[in-house]
C-alpha positions as CSV (number, residue, x, y, z in Angstrom):
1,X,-4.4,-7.5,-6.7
2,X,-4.4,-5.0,-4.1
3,X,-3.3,-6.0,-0.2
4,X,-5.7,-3.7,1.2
5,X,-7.5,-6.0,4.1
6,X,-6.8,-9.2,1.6
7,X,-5.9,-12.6,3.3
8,X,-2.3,-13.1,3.3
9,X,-0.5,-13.0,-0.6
10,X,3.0,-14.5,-0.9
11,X,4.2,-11.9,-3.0
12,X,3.5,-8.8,-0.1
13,X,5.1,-10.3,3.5
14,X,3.5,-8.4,6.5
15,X,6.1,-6.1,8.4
16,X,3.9,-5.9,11.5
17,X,1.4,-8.6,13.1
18,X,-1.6,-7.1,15.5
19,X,-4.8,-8.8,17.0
20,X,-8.1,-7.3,15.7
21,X,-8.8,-6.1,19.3
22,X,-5.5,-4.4,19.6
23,X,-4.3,-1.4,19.1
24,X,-0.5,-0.5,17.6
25,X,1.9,2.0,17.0
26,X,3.4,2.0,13.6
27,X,7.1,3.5,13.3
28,X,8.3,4.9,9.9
29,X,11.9,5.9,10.1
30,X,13.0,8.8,7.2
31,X,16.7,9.5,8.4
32,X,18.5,7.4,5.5
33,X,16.2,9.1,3.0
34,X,16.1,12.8,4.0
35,X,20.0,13.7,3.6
36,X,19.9,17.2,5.0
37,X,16.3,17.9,5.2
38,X,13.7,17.7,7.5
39,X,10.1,16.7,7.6
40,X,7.8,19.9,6.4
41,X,4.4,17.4,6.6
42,X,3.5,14.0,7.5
43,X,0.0,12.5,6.8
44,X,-0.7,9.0,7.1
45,X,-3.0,6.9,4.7
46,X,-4.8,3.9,5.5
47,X,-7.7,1.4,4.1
48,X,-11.4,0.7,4.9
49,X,-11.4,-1.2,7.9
50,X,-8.4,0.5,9.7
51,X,-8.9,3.2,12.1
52,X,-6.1,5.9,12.8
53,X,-5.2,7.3,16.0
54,X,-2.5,9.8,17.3
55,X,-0.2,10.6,14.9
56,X,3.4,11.5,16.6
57,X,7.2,12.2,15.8
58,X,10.1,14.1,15.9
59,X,13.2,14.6,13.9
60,X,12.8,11.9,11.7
61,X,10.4,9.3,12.8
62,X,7.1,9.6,12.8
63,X,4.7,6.9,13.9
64,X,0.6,6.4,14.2
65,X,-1.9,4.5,16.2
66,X,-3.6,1.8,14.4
67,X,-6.9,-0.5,15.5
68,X,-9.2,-2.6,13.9
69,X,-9.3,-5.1,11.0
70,X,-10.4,-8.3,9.9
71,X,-8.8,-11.0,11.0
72,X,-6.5,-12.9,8.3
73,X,-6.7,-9.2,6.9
74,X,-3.4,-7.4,5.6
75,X,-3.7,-3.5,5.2
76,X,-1.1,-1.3,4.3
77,X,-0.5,1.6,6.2
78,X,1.2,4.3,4.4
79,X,3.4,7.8,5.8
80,X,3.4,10.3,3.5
81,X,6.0,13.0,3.9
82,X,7.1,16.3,2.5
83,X,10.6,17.1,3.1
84,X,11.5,21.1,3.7
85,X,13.0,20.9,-0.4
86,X,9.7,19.6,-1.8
87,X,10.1,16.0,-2.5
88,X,7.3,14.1,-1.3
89,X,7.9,10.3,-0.5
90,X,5.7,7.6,0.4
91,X,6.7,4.5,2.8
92,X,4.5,1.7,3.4
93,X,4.3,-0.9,6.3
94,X,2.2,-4.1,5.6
95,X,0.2,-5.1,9.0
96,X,-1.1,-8.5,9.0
97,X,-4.7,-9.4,11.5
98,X,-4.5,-12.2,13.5
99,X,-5.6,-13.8,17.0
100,X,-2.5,-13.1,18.9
C-alpha cells in the first residue's frame, strides 16, 4: 500500500503536520550522509494533489514549499540528490493533512 495522499497507516508515522490551506517549507538535511561531498543536484518529487513551490538551499540543506492536499491525506515528499562523486540518494518526509 502506497502513503501517497492515503489516510493515516500505522506502519508510515507523518514527520510533518500542515492544514490543507497552508503552505510549508520542507527541510531535508544531507550533512551526515555526504562525508566530503557536496550537492551537484537537488530535485524534489511529490504526489498528485501536492503542489511544489520554491525550492532553496545551501551547503547541505535543501528545503521546498509545499501546499495543498486532502485533508486526513499523507503524501510523501521526496529530495533527490546527486552528490559531486555520483551517488544519488533519495530522502523522504511523510506530511500528514489536517485542520490545524
Amino acid at each position: 500500500m502506497t502513503d501517497y495522499g492515503d489516510t493515516m497507516t500505522p506502519d508510515c508515522p507523518a514527520d510533518l503536520e500542515k492544514d490543507p490551506d497552508n503552505t510549508i517549507r520542507v527541510p531535508f538535511y544531507w550533512a551526515s550522509q555526504l562525508g566530503t561531498e557536496t550537492i551537484s543536484a537537488s530535485d524534489f518529487v511529490l504526489p498528485d494533489g501536492l503542489t511544489e513551490g520554491t525550492n532553496s538551499g545551501s551547503g547541505s540543506t535543501r528545503y521546498t514549499l509545499v501546499s495543498g492536499g486532502s485533508c486526513g491525506g499523507k503524501y510523501r515528499v521526496t529530495n533527490r540528490i546527486t552528490t559531486s562523486g555520483g551517488r544519488t540518494l533519495d530522502q523522504t518526509k511523510v506530511v500528514l493533512v489536517k485542520e490545524l
